[in-house]
N, C-alpha and C positions, 0 to 999 in steps of 0.2 A: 705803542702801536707799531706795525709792522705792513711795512705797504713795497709788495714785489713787483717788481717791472722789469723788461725787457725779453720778454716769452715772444715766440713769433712762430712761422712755417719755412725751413730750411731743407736742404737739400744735406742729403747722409753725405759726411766729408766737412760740410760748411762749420763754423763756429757761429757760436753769440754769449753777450756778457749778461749774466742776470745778475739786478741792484736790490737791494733791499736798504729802503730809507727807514730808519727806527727813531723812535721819540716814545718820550714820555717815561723813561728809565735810563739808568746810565750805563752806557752804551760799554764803556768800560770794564763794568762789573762783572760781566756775563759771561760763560763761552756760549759760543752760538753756533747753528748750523744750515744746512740744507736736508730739506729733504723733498720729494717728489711720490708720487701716486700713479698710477696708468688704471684708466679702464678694467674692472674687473683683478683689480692687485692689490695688494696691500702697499700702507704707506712705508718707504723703505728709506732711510738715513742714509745719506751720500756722502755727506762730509761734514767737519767742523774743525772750528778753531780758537782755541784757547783766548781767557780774556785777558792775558799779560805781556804769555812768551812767543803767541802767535803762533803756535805748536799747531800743526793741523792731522786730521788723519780724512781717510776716504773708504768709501766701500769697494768691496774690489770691480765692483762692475764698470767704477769709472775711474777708477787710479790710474794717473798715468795721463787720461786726457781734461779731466778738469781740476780745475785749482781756486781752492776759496781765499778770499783778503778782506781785512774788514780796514777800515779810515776811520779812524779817529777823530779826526778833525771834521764830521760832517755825517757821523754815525751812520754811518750804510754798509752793508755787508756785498758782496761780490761772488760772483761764481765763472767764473772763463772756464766754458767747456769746447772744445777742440775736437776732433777728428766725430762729430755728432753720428749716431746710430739712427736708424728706424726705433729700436729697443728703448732707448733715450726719450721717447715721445710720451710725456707725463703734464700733468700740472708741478709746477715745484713750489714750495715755502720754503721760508725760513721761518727760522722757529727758536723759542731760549724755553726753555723752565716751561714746555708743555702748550707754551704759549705761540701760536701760530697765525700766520699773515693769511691772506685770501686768495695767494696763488697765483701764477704766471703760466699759461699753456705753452708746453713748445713742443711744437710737432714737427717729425724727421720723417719725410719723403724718402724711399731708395730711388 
């Protein structure tokens, strides 16, 4: 299972941290990612990272201002996204093996 939170309404410039709690597989095994959808877009891959060496990569649309981490100790995945856009205004998941959570809205005001 795959349960996102932390989606909200910001202002372009503001941050926030989105969590993803996972159960029910090991949390370990996996590399994992984010991804995010807007209105009328396809779903597009943002980031991920490795299930050993914590290797991560990003899409270019947000390298640079967000950064994914996952914990170990408490199986949830993270995404700290920084210098937030209007453009950035999606639902986001996280997601392994095709397998995907129910979403977090975050919406960027200019």
């Amino acid at each position: 299972q795959l349960v996102e939170s932390g989606g909200a309404s910001v202002q372009a410039g503001e941050s926030l941290r989105l969590s993803c709690a996972t159960s029910g597989f090991t949390f370990a095994d996996y590399s994992i990612g984010w991804f995010r959808q807007a209105p009328g877009k396809e779903r597009e891959g943002i980031a991920c990272i490795g299930k050993t060496d914590g290797r991560s990569n990003y899409g270019n649309s947000v390298m640079g201002r967000f950064a994914i981490s996952r914990d170990m100790t408490n199986n949830t995945l993270y995404l700290q996204m920084d210098s937030l856009k209007p453009e950035d205004s999606a639902v986001y998941y996280c997601a392994f093996n095709d397998i995907y959570g129910q979403g977090t809205l975050v919406t960027v005001s200019s």
